[in-house]
SEROSE-13339 format. One record per residue (C-alpha): x, y, z. Coordinates in steps of 0.25 Angstrom, whole numbers, plus 2048, in hexadecimal, padded with zeros to 3 digits. Example, Ala and Ser with C-alpha at 12.3 -4.5 7.8 and 13.67 -1.06 7.14 Angstrom:
2
8317EE81F/8377FC81D/
//
This chain:
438
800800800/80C80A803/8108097F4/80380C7EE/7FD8187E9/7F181B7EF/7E781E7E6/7DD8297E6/7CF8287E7/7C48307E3/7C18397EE/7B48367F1/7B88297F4/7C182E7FD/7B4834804/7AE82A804/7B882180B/7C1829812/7BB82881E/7BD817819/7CC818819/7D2811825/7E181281D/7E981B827/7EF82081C/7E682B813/7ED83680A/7EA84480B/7E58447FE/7D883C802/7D784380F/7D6851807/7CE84B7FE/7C684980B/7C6855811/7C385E804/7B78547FF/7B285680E/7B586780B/7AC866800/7A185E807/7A1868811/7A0873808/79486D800/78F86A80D/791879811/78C87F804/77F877805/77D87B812/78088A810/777888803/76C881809/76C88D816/76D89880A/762893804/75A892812/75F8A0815/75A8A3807/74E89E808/74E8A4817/74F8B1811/7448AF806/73A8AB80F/73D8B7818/73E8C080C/7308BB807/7298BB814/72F8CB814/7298CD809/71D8C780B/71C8CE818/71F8DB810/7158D8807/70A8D4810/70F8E181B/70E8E9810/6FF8E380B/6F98E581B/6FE8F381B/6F78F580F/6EC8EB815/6EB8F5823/6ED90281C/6E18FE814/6DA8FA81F/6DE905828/6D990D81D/6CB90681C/6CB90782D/6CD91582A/6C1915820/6B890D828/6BB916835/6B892382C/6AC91D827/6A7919835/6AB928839/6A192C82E/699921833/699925841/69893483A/68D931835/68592B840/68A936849/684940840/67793883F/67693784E/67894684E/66D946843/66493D84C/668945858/665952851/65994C84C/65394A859/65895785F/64E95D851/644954855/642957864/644968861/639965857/63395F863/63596986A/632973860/62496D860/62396D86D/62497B86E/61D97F861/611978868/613980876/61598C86D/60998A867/602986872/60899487B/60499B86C/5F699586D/5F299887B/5F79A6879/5F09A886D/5E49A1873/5E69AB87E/5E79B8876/5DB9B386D/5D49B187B/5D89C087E/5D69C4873/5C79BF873/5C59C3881/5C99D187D/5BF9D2870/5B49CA879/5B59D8883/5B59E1876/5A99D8870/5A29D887E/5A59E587F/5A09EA870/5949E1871/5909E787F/5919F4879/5899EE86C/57E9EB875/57C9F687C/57D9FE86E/5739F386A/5699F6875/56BA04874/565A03865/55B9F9869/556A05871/557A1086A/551A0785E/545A04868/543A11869/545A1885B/53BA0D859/530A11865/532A1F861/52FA19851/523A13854/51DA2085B/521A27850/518A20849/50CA1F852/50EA30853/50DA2F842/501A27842/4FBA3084D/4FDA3D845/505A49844/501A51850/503A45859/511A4585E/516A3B869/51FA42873/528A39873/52AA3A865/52DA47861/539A4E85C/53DA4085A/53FA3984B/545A2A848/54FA2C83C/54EA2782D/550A1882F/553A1983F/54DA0B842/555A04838/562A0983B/55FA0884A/55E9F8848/5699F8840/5729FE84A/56B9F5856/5709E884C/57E9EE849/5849F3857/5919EF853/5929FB848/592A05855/5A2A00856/5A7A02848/5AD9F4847/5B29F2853/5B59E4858/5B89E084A/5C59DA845/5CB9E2839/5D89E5833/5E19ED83D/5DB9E9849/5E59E9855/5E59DF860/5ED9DF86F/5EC9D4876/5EF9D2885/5FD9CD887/5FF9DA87D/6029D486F/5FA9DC862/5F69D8856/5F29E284B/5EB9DE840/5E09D683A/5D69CD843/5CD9C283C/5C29BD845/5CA9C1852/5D79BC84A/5E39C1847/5E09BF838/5E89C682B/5F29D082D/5F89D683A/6039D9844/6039D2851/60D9D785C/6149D1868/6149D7876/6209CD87A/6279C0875/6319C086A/6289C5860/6249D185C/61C9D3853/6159CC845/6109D283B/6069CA830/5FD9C182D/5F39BB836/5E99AF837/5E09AB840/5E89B184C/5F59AE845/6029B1840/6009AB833/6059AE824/6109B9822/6139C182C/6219C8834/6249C3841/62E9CC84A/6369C8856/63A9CF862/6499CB85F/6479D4852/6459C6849/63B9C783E/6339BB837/62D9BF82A/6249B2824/6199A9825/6129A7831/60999A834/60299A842/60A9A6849/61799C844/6209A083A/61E99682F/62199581F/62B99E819/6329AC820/63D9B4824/6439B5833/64D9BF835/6579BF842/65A9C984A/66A9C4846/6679C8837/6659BA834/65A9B7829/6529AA826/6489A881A/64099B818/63699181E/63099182C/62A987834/625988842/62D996844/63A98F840/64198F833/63D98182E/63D97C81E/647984814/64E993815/65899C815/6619A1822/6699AE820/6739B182B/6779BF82F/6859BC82B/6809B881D/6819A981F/6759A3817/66E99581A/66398F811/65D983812/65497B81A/65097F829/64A974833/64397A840/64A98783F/65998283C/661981830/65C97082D/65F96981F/66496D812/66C97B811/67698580C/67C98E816/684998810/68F9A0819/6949AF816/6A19AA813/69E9A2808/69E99580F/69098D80A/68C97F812/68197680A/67B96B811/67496681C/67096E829/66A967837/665970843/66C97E83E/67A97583C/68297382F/681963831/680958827/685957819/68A964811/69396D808/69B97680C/6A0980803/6AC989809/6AE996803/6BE994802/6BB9897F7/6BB97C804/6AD974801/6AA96980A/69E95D808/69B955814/695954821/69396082A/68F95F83B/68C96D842/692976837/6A096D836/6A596382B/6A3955833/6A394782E/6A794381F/6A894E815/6B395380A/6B9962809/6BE9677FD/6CA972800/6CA97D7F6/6D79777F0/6D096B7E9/6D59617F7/6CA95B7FD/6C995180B/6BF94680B/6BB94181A/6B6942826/6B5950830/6B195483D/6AE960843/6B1968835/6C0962833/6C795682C/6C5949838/6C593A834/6CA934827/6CA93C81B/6D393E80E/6D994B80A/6DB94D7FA/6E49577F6/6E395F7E9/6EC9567E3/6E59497E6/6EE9457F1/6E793F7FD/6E993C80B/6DF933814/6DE931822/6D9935832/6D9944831/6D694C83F/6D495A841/6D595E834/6E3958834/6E894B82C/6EB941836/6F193682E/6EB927826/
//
């Protein structure tokens, strides 16, 4: 064996068998043979395992990267998602404003309504105890006024009487004296009753004795007879001049007040009064010039304040009531409809300054919906309460911008939109007139 050549084998054999060899003697060739095939195992082994934990980290990485992205994605999808809804909440919550709006203002309308109703209530109530006081003191004057003309009846028909028996009398004798005319005629001319001479019955004397003895009244020229002019005081010292019908005030006349807020009217009168046309002045230096209907002012008139304020239209129960027109001292003009003496409906009020308001009006107050037309060039079309912009409306600036939303108490308070003139927009909560933010 020392003189042969060892020969050499493939290398995996030697692998494969190294660990087989049991000869004490191996050459360094096979041992680094060895040791590099091992190297290259190792490396193989290394590279697969640093490929297999680069493709883990890779796919680590993807996984992270997608579920980013997906999170991204889905992030950036609920923002959208909550701002649209936030948005809707938004909606819904201004809409539930005008909602709740809304009811409020019906519940005012309700509540206003029932205030209306019982003041017509009351309004009855006291038209009713007026007319009732009215009555009795009108039952009372006519029963004064009768008692007055009885006296003055009893009076004249006592003195008729006694006038009446006079002439009865006086015709007794003119006819005693008559018949012994007669008998003295039919005895001759030279026999002469004493008791008849110097006397003679005039032309016609009985006749016009009995006629006077049938018609006593002629004796007071018309006294006691109602007539044009007459003049009437009454006890608690009111007057009225003018014509009586049948112990009426009836036709044309003035009738005077002693106390009260009245002072005098002058006009028509029918059956004891204040009806047709007629001038009614107050103590307070107002005036009513109109139709009357049972001592009320009724129908179409004129009333002028002692302010210098001016209303012409209907009447109903002394209160303006129906259509007319209100012309204030400082030039302001209302016309429209009235409801138991306030401004109630449909109008136009027009100011001095060249603002104009076109709408609705309840109790005297600018409430309801409306126009309003500013006289810098501003408009604004909504809802009004007491005078003031509240609720939904829109108001176009002079500049072309406009805002569309919700206010209270006459300034911008809710959600709204402001358009510039250029179509820009912003939306959102404003408060106090001041833009709060989305």
């Amino acid at each position: 064996m020392d003189g042969e050549i060892i020969q050499s084998q493939p290398v995996s054999e030697y692998s494969t068998s190294l660990r087989d060899v049991r000869e004490p003697l191996v050459t360094m060739d096979a041992v680094q043979v060895y040791v590099r095939d091992e190297r290259r195992r190792v490396r193989k082994i290394l590279f697969g395992i640093s490929s297999v934990f680069l493709v883990v980290v890779l796919v680590i990485f993807a996984v992270f990267l997608s579920i980013g992205i997906f999170v991204l994605r889905n992030t950036r999808s609920a923002k959208e998602e909550i701002d649209s809804v936030a948005y809707g909440v938004k909606q819904e919550v201004a809409a539930m404003g005008l909602e709740v709006e809304s009811v409020g203002m019906d519940l005012g309308s309700i509540r206003d309504a029932a205030v209306v109703l019982s003041n017509d209530l009351l309004q009855v109530e006291q038209s009713r105890t007026v007319e009732k006081q009215t009555m009795q003191v009108d039952l009372e004057k006519f029963g004064e006024w009768i008692a007055v003309n009885d006296r003055k009846l009893l009076k004249r028909l006592r003195v008729a009487e006694t006038r009446q028996a006079e002439l009865v009398a006086r015709l007794e004798k003119f006819s005693t004296l008559d018949a012994a005319t007669s008998r003295s005629a039919n005895q001759g001319p030279d026999r002469k009753s004493p008791a008849t001479s110097g006397l003679a019955v005039p032309k016609g004397g009985s006749e016009q004795l009995n006629a006077r003895a049938q018609d006593p009244a002629q004796t007071e020229s018309g006294a006691g007879r109602g007539g044009l002019g007459e003049r009437i005081v009454l006890p608690n010292g009111d007057s009225y001049q003018g014509q009586v019908v049948d112990g009426n005030y009836h036709g044309v006349g003035t009738y005077t007040f002693h106390t009260g807020d009245k002072v005098r009217y002058t006009g028509e009168f029918a059956q004891g009064k204040k009806n047709g046309r007629g001038v009614l002045v107050f103590r307070s230096g107002a005036r009513y010039e109109g139709a009357f209907v049972h001592d009320t002012m009724e129908g179409a008139g004129t009333f002028f304040y002692t302010n210098g304020d001016r209303f012409e239209g209907d009447f109903r129960a002394g209160l303006k009531h129906g259509k007319g027109k209100y012309r204030y001292a400082n030039e302001d003009v209302y016309q429209g409809e009235f409801q138991r003496g306030t401004m109630h409906g449909q109008g136009a009020l027009k100011f001095s300054n060249g603002d104009e308001y076109q709408g609705e009006f309840k109790n005297g107050h600018r409430t309801g919906k409306a126009t309003y037309a500013y006289a810098s060039g501003g408009k604004y079309i909504g809802n009004f309460k007491n005078g003031r912009r509240h609720g939904d409306g829109r108001y176009e600036y002079p500049d072309g911008a406009y805002f569309n939303g919700i206010f209270n108490d006459g300034k911008k308070d809710g959600y709204g939109v402001y358009t510039f003139t250029d179509g820009a927009e912003i939306a959102g909560i404003w408060e106090n007139d001041e833009f709060q933010g989305q």
